[in-house]
C-alpha positions as CSV (number, residue, x, y, z in Angstrom):
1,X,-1.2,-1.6,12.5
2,X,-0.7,-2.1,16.1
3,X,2.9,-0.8,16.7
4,X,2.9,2.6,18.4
5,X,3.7,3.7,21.5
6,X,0.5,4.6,22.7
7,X,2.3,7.6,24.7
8,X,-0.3,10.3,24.2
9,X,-2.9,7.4,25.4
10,X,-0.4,6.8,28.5
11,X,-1.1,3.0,28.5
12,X,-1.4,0.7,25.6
13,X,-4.3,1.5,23.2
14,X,-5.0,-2.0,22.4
15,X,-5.9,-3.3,25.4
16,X,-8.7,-0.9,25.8
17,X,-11.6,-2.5,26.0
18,X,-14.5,-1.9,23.5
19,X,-18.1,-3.7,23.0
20,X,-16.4,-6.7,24.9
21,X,-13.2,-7.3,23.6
22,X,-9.8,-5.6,23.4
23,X,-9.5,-3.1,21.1
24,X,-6.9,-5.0,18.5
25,X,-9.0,-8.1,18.7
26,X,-11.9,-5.8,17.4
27,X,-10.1,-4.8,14.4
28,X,-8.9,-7.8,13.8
29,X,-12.4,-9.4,14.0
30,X,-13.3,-6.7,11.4
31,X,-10.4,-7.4,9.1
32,X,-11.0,-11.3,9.2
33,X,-14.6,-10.5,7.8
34,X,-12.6,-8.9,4.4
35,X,-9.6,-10.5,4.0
36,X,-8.1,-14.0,3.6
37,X,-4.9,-13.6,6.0
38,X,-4.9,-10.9,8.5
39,X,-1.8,-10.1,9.9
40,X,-0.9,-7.4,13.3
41,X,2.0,-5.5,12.3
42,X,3.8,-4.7,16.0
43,X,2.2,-6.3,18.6
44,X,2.5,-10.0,18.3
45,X,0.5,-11.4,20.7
46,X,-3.8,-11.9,19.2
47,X,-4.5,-15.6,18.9
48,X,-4.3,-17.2,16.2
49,X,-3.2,-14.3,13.8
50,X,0.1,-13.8,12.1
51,X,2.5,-10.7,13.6
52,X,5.7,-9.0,11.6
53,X,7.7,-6.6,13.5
54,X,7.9,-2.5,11.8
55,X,10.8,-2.9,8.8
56,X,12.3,-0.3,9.9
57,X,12.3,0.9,13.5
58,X,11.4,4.3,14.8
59,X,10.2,5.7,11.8
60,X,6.4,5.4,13.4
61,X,3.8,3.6,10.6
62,X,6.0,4.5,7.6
63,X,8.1,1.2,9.2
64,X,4.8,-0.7,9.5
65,X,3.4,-0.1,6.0
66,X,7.0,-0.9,4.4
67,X,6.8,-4.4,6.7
68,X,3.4,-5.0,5.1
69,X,4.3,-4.7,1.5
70,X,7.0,-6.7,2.1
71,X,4.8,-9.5,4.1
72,X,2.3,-9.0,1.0
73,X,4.8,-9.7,-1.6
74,X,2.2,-9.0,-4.4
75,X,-0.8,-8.0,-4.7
76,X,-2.6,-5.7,-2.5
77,X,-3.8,-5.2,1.1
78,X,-5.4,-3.3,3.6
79,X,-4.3,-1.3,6.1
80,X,-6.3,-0.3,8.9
81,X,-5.1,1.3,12.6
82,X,-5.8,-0.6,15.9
83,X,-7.6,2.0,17.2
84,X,-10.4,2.8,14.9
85,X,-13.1,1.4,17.3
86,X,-16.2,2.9,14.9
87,X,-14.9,1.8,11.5
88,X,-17.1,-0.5,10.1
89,X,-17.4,-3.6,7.8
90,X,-19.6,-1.7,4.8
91,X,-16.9,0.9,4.3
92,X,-14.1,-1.4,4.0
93,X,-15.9,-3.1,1.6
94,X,-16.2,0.0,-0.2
95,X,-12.5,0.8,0.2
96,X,-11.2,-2.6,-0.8
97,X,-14.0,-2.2,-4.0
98,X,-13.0,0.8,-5.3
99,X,-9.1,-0.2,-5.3
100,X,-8.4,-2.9,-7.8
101,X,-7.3,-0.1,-10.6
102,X,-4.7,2.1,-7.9
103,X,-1.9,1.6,-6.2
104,X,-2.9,3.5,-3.2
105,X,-6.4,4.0,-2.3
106,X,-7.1,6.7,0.6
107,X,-10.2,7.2,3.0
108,X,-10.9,10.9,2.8
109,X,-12.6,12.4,5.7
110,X,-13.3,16.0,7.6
111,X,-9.5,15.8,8.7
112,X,-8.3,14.9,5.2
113,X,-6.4,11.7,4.2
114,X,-6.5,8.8,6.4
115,X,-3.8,6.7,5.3
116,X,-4.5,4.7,7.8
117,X,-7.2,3.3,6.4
118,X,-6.5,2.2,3.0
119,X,-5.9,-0.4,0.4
120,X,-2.0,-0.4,-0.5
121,X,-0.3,-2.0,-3.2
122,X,2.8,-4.3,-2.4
123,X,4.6,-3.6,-5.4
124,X,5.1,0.2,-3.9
125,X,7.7,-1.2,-1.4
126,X,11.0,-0.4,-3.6
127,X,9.6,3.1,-3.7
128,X,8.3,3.5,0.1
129,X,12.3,1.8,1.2
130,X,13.8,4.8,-0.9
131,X,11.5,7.4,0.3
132,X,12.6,6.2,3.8
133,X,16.1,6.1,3.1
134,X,15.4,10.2,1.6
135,X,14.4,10.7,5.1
136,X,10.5,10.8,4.0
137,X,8.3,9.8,7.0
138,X,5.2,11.2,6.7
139,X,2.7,8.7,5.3
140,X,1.2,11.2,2.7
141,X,4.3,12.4,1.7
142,X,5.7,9.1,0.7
143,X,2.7,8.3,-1.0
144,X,3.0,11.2,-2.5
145,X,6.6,10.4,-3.5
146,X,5.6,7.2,-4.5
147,X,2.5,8.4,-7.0
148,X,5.6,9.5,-9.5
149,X,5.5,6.2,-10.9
150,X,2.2,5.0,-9.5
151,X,-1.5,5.9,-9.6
152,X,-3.3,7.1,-6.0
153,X,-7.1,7.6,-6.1
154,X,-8.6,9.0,-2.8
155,X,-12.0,8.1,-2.0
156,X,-14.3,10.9,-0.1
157,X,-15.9,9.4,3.0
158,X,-19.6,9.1,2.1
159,X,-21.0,7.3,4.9
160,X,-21.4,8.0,9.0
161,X,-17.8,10.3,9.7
162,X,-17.8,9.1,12.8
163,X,-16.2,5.7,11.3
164,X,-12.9,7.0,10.9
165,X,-12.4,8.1,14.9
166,X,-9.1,6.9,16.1
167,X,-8.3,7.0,19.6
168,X,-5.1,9.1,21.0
169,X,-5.8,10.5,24.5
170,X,-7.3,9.6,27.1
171,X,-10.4,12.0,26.5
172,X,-10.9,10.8,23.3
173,X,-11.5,7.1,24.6
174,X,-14.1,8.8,27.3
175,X,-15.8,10.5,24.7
176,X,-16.2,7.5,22.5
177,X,-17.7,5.6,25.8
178,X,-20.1,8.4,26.2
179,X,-21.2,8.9,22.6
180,X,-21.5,5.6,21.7
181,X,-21.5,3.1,24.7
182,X,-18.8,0.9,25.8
């Protein structure tokens, strides 16, 4: 998921540069290691590696998540924010283990749900349009609306927190860089 704005950031949060590369090429390096396609929804411009615009515009990732079931057409896929510079390899494993019975499984950390980091199931995208359509645009609120007719399991983070750190501001970027490196 690489379509935001990046206005709380105040430049584009993808072209920051972490262990070496650009931010969205290190989450797409990671997602290539777990899944047979990868595909950057919003920002088409990684080498090599499929881009679909948001389904609907200005509805923030709700848009992006709908453009990804749809791009899916069956099955199920992850979804994992560009700017998630500590997630690592062994949880998504995890994530992507645990979800073959759900429709929706959720990373649960400190801060609650993560939604954007998750295993989603394409056939929720009749339920996610209409929940758009109702005016529904937080992410756990749709899943919520959608877990009427559809089973959600949330997983409890049980490995290093830090993993699910996403970068908004400025500051948070500067912290990273001084707690882990660059």
């Amino acid at each position: 998921m690489a379509g935001g704005r990046s206005s709380r950031m105040g430049s584009d949060k993808t072209e920051l540069m972490w262990k070496g590369k650009r931010m969205l090429t290190h989450m797409v390096d990671i997602a290539a290691q777990l899944c047979s396609r990868v595909v950057v929804v919003g920002k088409p411009d990684v080498d090599g590696v499929a881009a679909i615009p948001d389904s609907i515009q200005a509805v923030g990732p709700a848009g992006g998540i709908l453009a990804a079931m749809k791009d899916a057409g069956k099955g199920s896929f992850l979804v994992l924010a560009c700017d998630m510079p500590l997630m690592t390899e062994e949880w998504l494993r995890e994530l992507i283990a645990r979800s073959a019975s759900h429709r929706v499984t959720l990373t649960k950390g400190e801060n609650g749900l993560e939604p954007l980091c998750a295993v989603y199931s394409a056939e929720l995208a009749d339920a996610w349009q209409i929940g758009l359509a109702k005016g529904i645009r937080k992410l756990t609120d749709l899943i919520s609306f959608c877990e009427t007719d559809f089973g959600v399991a949330e997983l409890t983070l049980t490995i290093n927190k830090d993993i699910l750190l996403n970068l908004n501001r400025p500051e948070d970027f500067t912290r990273l860089k001084q707690a882990f490196g660059s």
